[in-house]
N, C-alpha and C positions, 0 to 999 in steps of 0.2 A: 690549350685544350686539356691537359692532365690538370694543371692547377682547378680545372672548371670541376671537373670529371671525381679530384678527391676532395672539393669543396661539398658538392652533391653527393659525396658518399657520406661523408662528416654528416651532413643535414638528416639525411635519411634515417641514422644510426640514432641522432640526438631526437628526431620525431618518435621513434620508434620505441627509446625508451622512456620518454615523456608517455607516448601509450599505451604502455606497459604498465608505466606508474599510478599512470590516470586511473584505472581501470582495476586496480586494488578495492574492493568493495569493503565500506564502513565495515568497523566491527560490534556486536551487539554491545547494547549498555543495558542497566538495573533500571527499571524507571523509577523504581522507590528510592535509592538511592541519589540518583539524578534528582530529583524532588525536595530529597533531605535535606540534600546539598545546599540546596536555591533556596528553603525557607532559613534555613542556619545562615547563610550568607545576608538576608535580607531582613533578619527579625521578625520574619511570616509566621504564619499557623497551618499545618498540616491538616485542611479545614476537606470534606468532600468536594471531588471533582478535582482537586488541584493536581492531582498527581497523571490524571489523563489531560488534562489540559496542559500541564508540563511537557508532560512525552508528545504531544503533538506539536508543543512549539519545535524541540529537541529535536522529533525527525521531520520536521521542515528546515531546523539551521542544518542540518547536517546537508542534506540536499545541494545548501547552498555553499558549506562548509567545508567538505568531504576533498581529498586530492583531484585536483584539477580543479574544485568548482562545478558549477553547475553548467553541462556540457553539452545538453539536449538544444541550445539554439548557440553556437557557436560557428563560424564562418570560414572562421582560418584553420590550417594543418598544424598539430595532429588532432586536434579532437573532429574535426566536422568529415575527417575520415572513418571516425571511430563510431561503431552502433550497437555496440553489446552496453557499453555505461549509458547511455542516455536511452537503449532499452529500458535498464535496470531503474534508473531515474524516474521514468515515466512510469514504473508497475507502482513503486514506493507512493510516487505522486497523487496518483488515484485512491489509494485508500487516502490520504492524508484529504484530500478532498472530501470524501465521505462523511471523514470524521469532521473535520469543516459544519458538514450541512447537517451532521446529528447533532453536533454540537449545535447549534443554531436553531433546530426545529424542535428538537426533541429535548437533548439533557440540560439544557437552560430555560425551560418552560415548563408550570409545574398542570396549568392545562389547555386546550387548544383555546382559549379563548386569552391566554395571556400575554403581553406585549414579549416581543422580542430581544434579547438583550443588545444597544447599538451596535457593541464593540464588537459580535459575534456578526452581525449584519454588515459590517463593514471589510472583517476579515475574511467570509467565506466567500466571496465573488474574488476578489485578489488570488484567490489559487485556481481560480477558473478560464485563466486568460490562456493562451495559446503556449503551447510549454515552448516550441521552437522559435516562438518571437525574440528578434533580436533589434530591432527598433524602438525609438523610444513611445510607450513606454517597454521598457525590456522585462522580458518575463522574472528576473531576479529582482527589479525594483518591486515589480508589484507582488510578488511573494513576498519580497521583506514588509511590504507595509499589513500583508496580512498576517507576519508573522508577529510585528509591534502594535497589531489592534491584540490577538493573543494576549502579547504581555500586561495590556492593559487591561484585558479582563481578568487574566488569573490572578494581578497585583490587588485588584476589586473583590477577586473571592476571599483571598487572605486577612483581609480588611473585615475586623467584628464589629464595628464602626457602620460598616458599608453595606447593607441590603440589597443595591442597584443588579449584583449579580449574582447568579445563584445557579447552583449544578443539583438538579435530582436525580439521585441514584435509584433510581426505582427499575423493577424489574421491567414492566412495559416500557419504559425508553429503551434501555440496555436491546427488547427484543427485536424492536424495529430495528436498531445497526444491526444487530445480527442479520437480520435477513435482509440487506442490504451487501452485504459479506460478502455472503451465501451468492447473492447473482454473480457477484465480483468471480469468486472462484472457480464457480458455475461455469462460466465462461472462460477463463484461464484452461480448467480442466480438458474442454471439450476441444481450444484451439492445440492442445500438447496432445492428445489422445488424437487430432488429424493430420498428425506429421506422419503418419505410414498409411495413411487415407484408407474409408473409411465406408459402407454405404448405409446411410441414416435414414431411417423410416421417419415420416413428417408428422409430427405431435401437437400440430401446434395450438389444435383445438379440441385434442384429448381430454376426456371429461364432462364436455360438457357437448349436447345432442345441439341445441339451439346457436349455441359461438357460433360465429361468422369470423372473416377477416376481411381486410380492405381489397387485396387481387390473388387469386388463384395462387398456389406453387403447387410441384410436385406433390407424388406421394414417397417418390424416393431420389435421395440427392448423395451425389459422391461428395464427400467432404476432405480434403488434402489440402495441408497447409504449403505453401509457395516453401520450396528448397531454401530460395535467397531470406524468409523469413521466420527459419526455425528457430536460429540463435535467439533472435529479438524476441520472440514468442518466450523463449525459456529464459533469458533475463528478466524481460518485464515479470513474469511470474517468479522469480529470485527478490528482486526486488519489493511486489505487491508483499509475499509473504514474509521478506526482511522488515515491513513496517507494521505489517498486519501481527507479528511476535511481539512489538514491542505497545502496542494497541490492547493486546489483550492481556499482556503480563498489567498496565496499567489496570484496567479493568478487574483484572482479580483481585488487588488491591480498595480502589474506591467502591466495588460494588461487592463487597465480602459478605457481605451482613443479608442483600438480596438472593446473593449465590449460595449462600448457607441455606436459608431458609427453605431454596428450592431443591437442599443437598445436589447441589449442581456443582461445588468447586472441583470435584475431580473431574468430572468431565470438561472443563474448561480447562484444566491441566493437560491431561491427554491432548486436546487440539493444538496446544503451543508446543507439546513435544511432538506430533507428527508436522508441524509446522520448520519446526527446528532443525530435523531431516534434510530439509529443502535448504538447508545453509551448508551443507556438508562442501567441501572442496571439489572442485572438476578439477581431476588431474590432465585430462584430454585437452592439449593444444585445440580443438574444435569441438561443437557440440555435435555429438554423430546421432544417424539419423538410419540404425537397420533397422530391418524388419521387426515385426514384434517377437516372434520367434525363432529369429535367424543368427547367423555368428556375430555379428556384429551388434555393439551397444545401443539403445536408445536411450539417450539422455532424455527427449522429452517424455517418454512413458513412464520413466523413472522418476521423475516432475511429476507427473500428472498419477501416479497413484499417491504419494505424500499429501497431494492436495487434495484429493476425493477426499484422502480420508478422512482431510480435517476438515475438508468440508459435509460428510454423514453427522462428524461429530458436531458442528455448528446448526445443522437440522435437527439430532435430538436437543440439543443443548435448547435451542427456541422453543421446542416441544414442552421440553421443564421448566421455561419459563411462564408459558399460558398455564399451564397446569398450577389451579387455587394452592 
């Protein structure tokens, strides 16, 4: 019985700080840098697009790279105990997705009448599968095969040789991910803004006298996010905007000449520094959860004004990109 007793204490200690380790979140990288790296390794050309197409492969290896691995379908102790990293996991995930389908619809096509590029067609459904899938096929195979259709298009842009693949940096592509973002955050905001609940007047056909919807709702709804799901609410928004930094520092690179034009660079600066914010250390063993103006901290309202703001800044930033 004692031998059982300090077998299972050993186990618990060694779980515990395996998810301790686990749970160390990447640290940020240069994406120009990263870039430099891989064309000086490769004999490449630092050709448009290569540099966001780099950083998206980067924070998909990293996903799958990162201590522990990739943790969000795991079955056994300590990770399938663990929900603050495969929070953080699946906010990362989602833009990475995005960028997947911008890449794809948008900055590899120069009009809507233009074929698609394969390797983008074959990559962006691969990060679409079910993140908690642990069967085969396992949600890591089929991230990696979306991560080595990637490689084969950015190895296709590098190539002066090659025409088949092509990145346009124009400002209307660029504006569409923006506002694709923008929902992303949009949403992040409003789920960290309902951790001290909330009561929300119904908008949902503001604007316009004619709108309809499919069935009836309220005109007012109390909005409170679930106790047991604040952590997860405030990772995956850690996370969304640990890749959503490394997304747009890419961008202000390959799209400099557009963002100049519309003297927009410093406003895209400003967003990745209120973005940046949202990287800061929690010193708090827990994410707490007071009032909004009470003794106690809230870590998600503290989230959620970082993110407003850089999400105000990604709605003028779109505004200066329509603007001739």
């Amino acid at each position: 019985m004692r031998n059982s007793l300090i077998s299972l204490t050993v186990l618990f200690i060694l779980f515990y700080a395996l998810a301790v380790y686990w749970s160390f979140e990447p640290d940020q990288f240069d994406p120009r840098e990263r870039a430099v790296a891989q064309v000086n390794a490769h004999g490449q050309k630092l050709v448009s697009g290569y540099i966001v197409t780099n950083t998206l492969i980067e924070v998909s290896q990293t996903l799958l790279n990162k201590s522990g691995g990739y943790l969000s379908n795991d079955v056994l102790p300590p990770s399938v105990m663990m929900d603050n990293m495969p929070a953080w996991e699946f906010g990362a995930l989602e833009m990475v997705r995005d960028m997947a389908l911008a890449m794809r619809r948008d900055f590899s096509r120069s009009q809507s009448q233009s074929l698609e590029n394969p390797d983008l067609v074959k990559a962006h459904p691969k990060f679409n599968i079910d993140h908690r899938g642990w069967l085969l096929p396992s949600a890591e195979s089929q991230y990696q095969e979306g991560i080595d259709a990637l490689i084969r298009y950015r190895d296709h842009l590098a190539q002066q040789s090659d025409n088949t693949a092509q990145f346009y940096t124009r400002a209307d592509n660029l504006r569409d991910w923006l506002k694709q973002v923008q929902k992303r955050l949009g949403g992040l905001s409003q789920r960290l803004s309902a951790s001290v609940g909330q009561e929300a007047v119904n908008t949902d056909l503001a604007g316009d006298a004619s709108a309809t919807q499919s069935t009836p709702t309220r005109n007012q709804a109390y909005l409170k996010t679930s106790w047991w799901d604040l952590d997860n609410v405030f990772y995956e928004s850690r996370g969304a905007s640990w890749a959503l930094i490394h997304f747009l520092k890419a961008v202000e690179v390959d799209f400099a000449d557009a963002l100049d034009k519309k003297n927009a660079l410093v406003s895209l600066r400003q967003i990745i520094r209120d973005l940046e914010a949202t990287q800061q250390t929690v010193w708090s063993p827990m994410i707490l959860n007071g009032s909004g103006f009470g003794t106690m901290a809230n870590h998600s309202l503290v989230m959620a004004n970082y993110i407003s703001r850089a999400n105000a800044g990604l709605i003028d930033l779109t505004e200066l990109l329509t603007q001739g």
